[in-house]
N, C-alpha and C positions, 0 to 999 in steps of 0.2 A: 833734789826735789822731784817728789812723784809727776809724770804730766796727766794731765788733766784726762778724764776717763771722756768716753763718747757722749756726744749732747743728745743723741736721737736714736734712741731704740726702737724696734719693729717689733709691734705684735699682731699674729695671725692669727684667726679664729677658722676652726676647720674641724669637719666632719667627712669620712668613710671617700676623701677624695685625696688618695693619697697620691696620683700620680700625677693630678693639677697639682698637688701642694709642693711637689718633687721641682715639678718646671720652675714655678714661684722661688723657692728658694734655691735654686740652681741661678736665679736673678738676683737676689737680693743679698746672698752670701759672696756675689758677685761683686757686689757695689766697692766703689773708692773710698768709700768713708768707711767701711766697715764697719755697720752698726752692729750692732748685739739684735739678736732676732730670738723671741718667746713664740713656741708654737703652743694654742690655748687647744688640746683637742679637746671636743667636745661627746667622748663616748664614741670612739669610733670602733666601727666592729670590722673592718678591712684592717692591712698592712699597714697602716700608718703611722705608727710610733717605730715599727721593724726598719721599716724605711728611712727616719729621719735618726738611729742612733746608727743604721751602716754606711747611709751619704752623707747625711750632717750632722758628724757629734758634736761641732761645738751651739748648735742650736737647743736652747733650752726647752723641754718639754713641761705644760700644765697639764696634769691630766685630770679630767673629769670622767664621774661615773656617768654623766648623762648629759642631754642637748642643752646645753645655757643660753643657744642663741646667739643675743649681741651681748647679753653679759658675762660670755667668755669674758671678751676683750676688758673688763672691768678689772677681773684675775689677773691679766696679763700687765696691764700698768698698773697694778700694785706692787707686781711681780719685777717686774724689770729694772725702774730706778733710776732709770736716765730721767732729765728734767723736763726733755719733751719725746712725745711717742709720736709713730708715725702708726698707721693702721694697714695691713691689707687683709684681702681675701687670699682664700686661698686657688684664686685664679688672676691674683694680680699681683704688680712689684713695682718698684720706683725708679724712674729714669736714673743713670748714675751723675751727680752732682745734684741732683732734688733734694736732697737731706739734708746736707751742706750747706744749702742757701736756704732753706726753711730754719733752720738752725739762726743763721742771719738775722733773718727778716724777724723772730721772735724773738731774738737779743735786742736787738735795735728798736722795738715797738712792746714795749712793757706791759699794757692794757691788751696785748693779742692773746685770748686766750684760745686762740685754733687758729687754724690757714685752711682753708680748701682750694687744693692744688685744680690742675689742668689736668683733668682726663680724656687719655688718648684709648682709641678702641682697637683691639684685632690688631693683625699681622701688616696691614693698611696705615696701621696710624689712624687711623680717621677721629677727628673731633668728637668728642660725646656731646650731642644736642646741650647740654646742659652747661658745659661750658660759656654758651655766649648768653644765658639767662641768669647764670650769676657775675657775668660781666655784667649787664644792664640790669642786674640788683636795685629795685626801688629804695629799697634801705635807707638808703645813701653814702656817703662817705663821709668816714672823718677823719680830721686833720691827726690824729696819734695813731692812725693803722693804715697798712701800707693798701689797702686796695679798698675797692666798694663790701660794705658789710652784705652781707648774707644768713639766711635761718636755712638753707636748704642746700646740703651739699651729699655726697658720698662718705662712707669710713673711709673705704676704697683710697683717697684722694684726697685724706683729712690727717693733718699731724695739729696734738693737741699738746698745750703747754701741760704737762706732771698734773702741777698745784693746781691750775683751774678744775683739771677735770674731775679730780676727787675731790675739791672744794663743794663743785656742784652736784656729787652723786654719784657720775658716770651716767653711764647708758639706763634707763633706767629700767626698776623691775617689771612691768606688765608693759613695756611696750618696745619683745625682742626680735622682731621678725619684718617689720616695715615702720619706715617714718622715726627710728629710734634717732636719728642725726638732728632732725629738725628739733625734736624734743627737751635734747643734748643746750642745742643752740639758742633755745627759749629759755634754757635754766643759766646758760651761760651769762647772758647778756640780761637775764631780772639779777644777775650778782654785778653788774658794772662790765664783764669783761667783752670784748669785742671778737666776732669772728669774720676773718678777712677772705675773697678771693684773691687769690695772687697766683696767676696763671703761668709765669716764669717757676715752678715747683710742678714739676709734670707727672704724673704715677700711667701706667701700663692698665688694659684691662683685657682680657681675653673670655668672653662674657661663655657661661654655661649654656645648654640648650634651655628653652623658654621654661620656666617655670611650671610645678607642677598644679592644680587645681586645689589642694591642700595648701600651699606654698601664698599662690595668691589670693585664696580664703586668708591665712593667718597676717598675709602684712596687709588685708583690708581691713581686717579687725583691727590690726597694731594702730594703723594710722586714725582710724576714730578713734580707738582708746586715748590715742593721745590727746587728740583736740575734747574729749570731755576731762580730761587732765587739767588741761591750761585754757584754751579757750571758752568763749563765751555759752553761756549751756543754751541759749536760742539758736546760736549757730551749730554747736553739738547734735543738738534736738535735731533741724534738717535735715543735717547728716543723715543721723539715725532712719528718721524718717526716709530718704528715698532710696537707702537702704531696702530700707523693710520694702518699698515699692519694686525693687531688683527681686527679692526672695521671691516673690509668686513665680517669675519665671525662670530663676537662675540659681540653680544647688550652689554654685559658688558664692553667691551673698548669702543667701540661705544657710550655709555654714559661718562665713562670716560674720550675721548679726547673733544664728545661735553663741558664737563664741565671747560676743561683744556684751550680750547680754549676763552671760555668767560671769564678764568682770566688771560689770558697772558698778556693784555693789564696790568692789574697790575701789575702784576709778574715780569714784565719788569720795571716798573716806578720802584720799589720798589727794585728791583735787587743788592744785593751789594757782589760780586765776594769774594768767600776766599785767603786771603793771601796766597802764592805761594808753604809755609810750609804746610799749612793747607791741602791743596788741594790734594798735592802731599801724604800727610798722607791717605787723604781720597780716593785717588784711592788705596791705598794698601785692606784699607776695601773693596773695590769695588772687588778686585779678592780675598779677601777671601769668599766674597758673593757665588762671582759666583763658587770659588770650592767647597765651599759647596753642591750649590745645583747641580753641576755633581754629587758628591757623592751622594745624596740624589738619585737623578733619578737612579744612576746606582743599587744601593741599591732596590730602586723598581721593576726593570728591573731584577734581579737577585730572587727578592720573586715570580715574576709574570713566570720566568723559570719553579720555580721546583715542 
């Protein structure tokens, strides 16, 4: 009798960083479980397919002729096969035994249609902020998933069950560059299935230098795009609105709402409102957002006193 093939395959989405993506999978081809690992490039114009058929042949290459964003990663769990996918960047990899017991946890919990892991930062270890906001997840918990539900996690940090994820679309098309998880998460759970944190499932992160001005124009726009997607269009509208209040003095919104406004026209065809449960869960995230970042500023406010 054949044994049973690997339950959790790794796909990377990666552009022209071929020697972050080298560290990455010097990690992940590393692992005990030995997953199968798809790298998605996405049109890179450096070394990076050269590098991953002389260090890692048995790592599968998608090759694209151009930027897909977060919809690589759509390619890549089409492509792989295993039953559940783990995701990383190509500046991050999974603790060894994370897999294994994400494996677990979505055997044993049938309605899990994702986990977001515990992410650890830098050479330090140190906690991602985010960690202990989706432990205290308003959500709430329910009794058939192992931890507090959540709409807001990282790819980074997120292994997705196969079937849910192309049940509900994947990542979706007009919103690849910021907020596509949250998006993911709202489609997930309008089809019944649950996303869990479960912080015992740890992933690595070794974050890029800060983003460039184009970068966080594009995942400003993703993240409205999305909320005129799903959310309520009076709350869209504000968005938008203090948005457009940013542009008088900031080329980065300023790019941002130009770009925002060339995809309403879709954003609207394509628009499908969250059930009334959904929604109402997701404003709770929304004021936990926002106390956070008072506490954040004041915390700032308070280093910048003394």
């Amino acid at each position: 009798m054949n044994a049973p093939g690997p339950a959790v395959g790794v796909v990377v989405a990666t552009r022209d960083r071929a020697e972050r993506l080298a560290t990455a999978l010097e990690h992940l081809t590393a692992l005990p479980e030995r997953p199968p690992v798809a790298v998605v490039d996405n049109g890179s114009t450096d070394h990076t397919r050269a590098m991953i058929a002389e260090r890692y042949p048995d790592v599968r290459v998608l090759a694209q002729g151009d930027d897909h964003g977060a919809l690589a990663r759509n390619d890549g769990v089409r492509a792989i096969g295993t039953p559940y996918v783990a995701f990383s960047d190509d500046d991050s990899w999974w603790h060894p035994g994370a897999l294994a017991r994400a494996a677990t946890l979505l055997n044993g919990h049938p309605r899990l249609g994702a986990l977001a892991g515990q992410l650890r930062i830098g050479p330090a270890e140190r906690p991602d902020p985010r960690n202990a906001m989706l432990a205290a997840s308003p959500v709430g918990r329910a009794e058939d998933l192992p931890g507090p539900e959540v709409y807001d996690f990282l790819a980074c940090a997120a292994v997705v069950r196969r079937g849910a994820f192309l049940e509900a679309g994947g990542f979706h098309p007009l919103v690849v560059s910021g907020g596509e998880e949250t998006l993911l998460a709202y489609d997930l759970a309008a089809m019944g299935w649950g996303i869990s944190y479960c912080p015992e499932v740890i992933a690595h992160h070794e974050p890029a230098p800060s983003p460039s001005e184009d970068r966080t124009a594009a995942m400003r726009c993703d993240e409205l795009t999305g909320c005129w997607l799903r959310r309520p269009l009076p709350l869209a509208a504000r968005r938008t609105a203090a948005l457009l209040t940013e542009a008088g003095r900031d080329p980065v919104a300023r790019t941002a709402l130009r770009d925002l406004l060339a995809r309403l026209p879709a954003a609207l065809w394509l628009r499908r409102p969250l059930p009334p449960w959904i929604e109402e869960a997701a404003r709770r995230v929304d004021e936990q957002r926002t106390d956070e970042g008072l506490r954040q500023e004041a915390r700032q406010v308070a280093t910048h006193d003394r």
